[in-house]
C-alpha positions in Angstrom: -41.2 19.7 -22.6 -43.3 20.0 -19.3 -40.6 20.7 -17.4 -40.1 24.3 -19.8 -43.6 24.8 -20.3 -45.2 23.1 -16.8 -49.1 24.3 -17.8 -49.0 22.0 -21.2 -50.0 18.0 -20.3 -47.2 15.6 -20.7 -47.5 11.9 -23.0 -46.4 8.9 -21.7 -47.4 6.1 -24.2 -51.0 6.4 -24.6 -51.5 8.0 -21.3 -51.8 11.5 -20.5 -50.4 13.9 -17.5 -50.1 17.3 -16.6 -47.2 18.2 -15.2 -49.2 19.3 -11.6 -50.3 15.5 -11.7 -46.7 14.2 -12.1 -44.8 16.4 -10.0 -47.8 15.7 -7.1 -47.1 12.1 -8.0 -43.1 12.5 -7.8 -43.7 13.9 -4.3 -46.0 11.5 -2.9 -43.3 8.6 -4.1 -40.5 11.0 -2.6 -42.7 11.0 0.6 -43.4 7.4 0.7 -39.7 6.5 0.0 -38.6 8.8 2.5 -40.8 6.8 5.2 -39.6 3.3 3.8 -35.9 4.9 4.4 -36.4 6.0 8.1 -38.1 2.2 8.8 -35.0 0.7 7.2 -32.9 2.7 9.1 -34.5 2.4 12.5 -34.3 -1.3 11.7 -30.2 -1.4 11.2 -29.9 0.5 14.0 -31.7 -1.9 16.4 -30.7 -5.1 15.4 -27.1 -3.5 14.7 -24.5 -4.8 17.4 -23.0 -1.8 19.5 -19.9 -0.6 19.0 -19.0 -1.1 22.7 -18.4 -4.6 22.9 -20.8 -6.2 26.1 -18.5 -7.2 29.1 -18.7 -10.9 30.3 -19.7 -11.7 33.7 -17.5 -15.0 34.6 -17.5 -17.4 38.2 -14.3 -17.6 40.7 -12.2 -20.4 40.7 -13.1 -21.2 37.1 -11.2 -20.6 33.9 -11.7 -18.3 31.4 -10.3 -17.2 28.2 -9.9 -13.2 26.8 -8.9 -11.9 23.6 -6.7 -8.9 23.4 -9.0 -6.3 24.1 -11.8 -7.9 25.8 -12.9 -7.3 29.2 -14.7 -9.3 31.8 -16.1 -8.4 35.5 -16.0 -11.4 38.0 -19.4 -12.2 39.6 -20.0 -10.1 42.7 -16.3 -9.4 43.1 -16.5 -5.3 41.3 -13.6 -5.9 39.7 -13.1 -5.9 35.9 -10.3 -7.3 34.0 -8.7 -6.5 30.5 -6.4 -8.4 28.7 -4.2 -5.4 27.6 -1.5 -6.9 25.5 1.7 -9.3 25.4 4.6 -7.6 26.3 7.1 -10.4 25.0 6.8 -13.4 22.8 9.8 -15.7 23.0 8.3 -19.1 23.5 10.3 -22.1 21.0 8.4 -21.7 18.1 6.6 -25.6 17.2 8.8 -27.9 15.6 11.8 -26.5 16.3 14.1 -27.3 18.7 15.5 -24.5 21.1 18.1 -24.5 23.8 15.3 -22.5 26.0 11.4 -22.8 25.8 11.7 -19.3 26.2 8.5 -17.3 27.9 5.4 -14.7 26.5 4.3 -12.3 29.0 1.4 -10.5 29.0 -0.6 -7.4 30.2 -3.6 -7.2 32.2 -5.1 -4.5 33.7 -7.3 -5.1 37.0 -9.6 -2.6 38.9 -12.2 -2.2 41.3 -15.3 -0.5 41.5 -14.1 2.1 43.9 -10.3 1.8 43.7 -7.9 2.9 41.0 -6.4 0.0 38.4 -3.6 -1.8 38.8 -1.3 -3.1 35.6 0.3 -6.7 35.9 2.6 -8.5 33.9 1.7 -12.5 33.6 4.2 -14.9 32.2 3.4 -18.3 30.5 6.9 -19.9 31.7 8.6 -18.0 34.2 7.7 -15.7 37.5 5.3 -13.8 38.1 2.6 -16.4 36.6 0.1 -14.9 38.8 -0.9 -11.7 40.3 -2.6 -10.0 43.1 -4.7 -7.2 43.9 -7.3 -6.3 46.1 -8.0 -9.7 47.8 -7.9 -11.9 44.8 -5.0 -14.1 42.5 -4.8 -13.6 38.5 -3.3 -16.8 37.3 -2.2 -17.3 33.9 -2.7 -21.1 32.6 -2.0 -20.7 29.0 -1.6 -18.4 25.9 -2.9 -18.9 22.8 -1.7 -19.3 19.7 1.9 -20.8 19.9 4.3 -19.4 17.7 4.9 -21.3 14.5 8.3 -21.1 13.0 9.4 -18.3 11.1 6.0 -16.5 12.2 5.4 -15.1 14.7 1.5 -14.4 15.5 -0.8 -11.1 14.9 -1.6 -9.4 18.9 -5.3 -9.6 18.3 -5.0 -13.3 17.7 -4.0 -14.1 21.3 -6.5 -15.6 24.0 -5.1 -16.2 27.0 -6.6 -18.4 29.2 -6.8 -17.1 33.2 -8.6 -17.9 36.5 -9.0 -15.6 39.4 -9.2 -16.7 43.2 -10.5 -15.1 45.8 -7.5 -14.8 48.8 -8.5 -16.2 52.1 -8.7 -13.5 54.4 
């Protein structure tokens, strides 16, 4: 009825409005909400995590593992290094027994500050196991998980576990 006729009051219970008091009320709770809104919000966004995944700084001459995906920068070395993908998976699956242990082999790409990336392909049981570029040696030590038989398991499930050496000059 207020909203066809807004000069006549309005009834709610016992109490009385007129519509100019309700619709200034509606806008001050529209106001306020719209302020509790923009806190939240400002809130999500700075305890949200990014979207661009941090790289990890890790030490020479000591393991470390990457996920598919990831990327790490050695400590004062410039370089960073991404665990791109594996390129084969033929390794026996576990309890079975094969004729040939068989080999995974996977894809890293390694750059430098101020030179262009190199790709290279790692293998858990045959040559090339390790890598060079630019004055330092990408070993691989293992790659995670094993097969299992008749499955065979998802890329971003992998972590393969490298170290990098610095050459001697």
């Amino acid at each position: 009825m207020g909203a066809m006729y807004p000069h006549l009051p309005v009834s709610y219970g016992s109490q009385l409005f007129s519509t100019e008091t309700t619709t200034r009320a509606m806008d001050q709770g529209l106001e306020n909400m719209k302020s509790s809104a923009s806190v939240v919000i400002l809130l999500i966004m700075w305890f949200a995590p990014t979207t661009t995944p941090r790289q990890r700084v890790i030490k020479l001459n000591q393991a470390f593992m990457l996920k598919v995906g990831q990327s790490v920068r050695p400590e004062g070395s410039g370089l960073k290094i991404t665990f791109t993908s594996v390129k084969e998976e033929s390794r026996c699956p576990k309890r079975v027994s094969c004729v040939w242990a068989g080999n995974a082999k996977i894809l890293i790409e390694i750059s430098k500050d101020d030179g262009g990336p190199a790709a290279l392909q790692l293998n858990t049981n045959i040559n090339p196991k390790s890598g060079r570029y630019s004055g330092y040696e990408l070993s691989l030590e293992k790659l995670d998980p094993y097969p299992e038989a008749n499955e065979q398991p998802k890329p971003s499930a992998y972590e393969a576990t490298l170290i990098l050496r610095k050459l001697k000059s």
